[in-house]
KEDO-155406 format. One record per residue (C-alpha): residue number from 1; z, x, y. Coordinates in steps of 0.2 Angstrom, whole numbers. Layout:
<recs>
     i      up    east   north
   NUM       Z       X       Y
...
</recs>
This chain:
<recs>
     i      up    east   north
     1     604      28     825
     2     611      36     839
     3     607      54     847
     4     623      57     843
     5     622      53     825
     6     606      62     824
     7     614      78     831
     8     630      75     818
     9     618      73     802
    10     610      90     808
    11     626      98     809
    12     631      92     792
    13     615     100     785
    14     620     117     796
    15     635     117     785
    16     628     116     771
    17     616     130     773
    18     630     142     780
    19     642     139     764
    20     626     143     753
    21     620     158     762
    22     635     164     770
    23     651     158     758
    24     638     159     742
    25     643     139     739
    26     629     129     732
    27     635     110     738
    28     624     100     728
    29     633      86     728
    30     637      87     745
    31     619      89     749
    32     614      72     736
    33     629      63     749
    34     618      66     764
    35     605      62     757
    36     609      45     752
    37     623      42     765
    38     619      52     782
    39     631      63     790
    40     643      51     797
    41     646      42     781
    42     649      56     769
    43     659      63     783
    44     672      47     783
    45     669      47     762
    46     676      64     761
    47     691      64     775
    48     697      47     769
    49     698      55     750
    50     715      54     745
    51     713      74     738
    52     703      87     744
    53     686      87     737
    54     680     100     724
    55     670     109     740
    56     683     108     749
    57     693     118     738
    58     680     130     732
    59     679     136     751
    60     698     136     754
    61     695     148     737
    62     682     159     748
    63     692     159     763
    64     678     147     774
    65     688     132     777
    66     679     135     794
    67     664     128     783
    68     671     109     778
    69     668      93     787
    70     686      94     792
    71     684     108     802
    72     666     103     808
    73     675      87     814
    74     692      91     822
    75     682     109     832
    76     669     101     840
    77     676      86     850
    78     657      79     854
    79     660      72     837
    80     678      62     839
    81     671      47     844
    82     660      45     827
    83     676      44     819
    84     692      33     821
    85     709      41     826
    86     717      40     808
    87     702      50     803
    88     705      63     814
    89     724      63     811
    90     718      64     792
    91     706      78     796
    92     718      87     804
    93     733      89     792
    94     721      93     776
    95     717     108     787
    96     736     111     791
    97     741     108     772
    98     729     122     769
    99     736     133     782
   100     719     132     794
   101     721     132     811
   102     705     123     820
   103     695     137     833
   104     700     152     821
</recs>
């Protein structure tokens, strides 16, 4: 594993800590994902979903879409070349559909 990947599984876990203590969202199956499949890969399960994920809603619902792997991805551009440019594109307008201008 890459630095890089090492430094995108930690900033997966940093998300999940902030929705629990800062948007009160317990992840729990987010947090099984990483466990099982790293950052990188429950990053590409969740942005190639056809729907938005169950998280992903429950933090629109808290007003912390700042706080999904959408956002973590398209804000940060360190991470764009972990993920292929369909991804991003896909990243991208999930955020737009839920009204969620990146680096707000």
């Amino acid at each position: 594993m890459s630095s890089l990947e090492a430094e995108f599984d930690q900033a997966m876990m940093d998300v999940y800590r902030r929705a629990k203590d800062e948007a009160g969202y317990n992840a729990t199956v987010f947090l099984q994902m990483l466990m099982k499949k790293r950052g990188i890969e429950t990053a590409k399960t969740l942005i190639n979903s056809s729907a938005a994920s169950d998280g992903y809603t429950a933090l629109y619902m808290r007003g912390r879409l700042d706080l999904t792997v959408e956002a973590l991805v398209i804000e940060d551009e360190r991470w764009h070349s972990l993920f292929t440019t369909e991804e991003l594109t896909r990243a991208r307008k999930r955020l737009k559909d839920y009204r969620y201008e990146p680096g707000h």
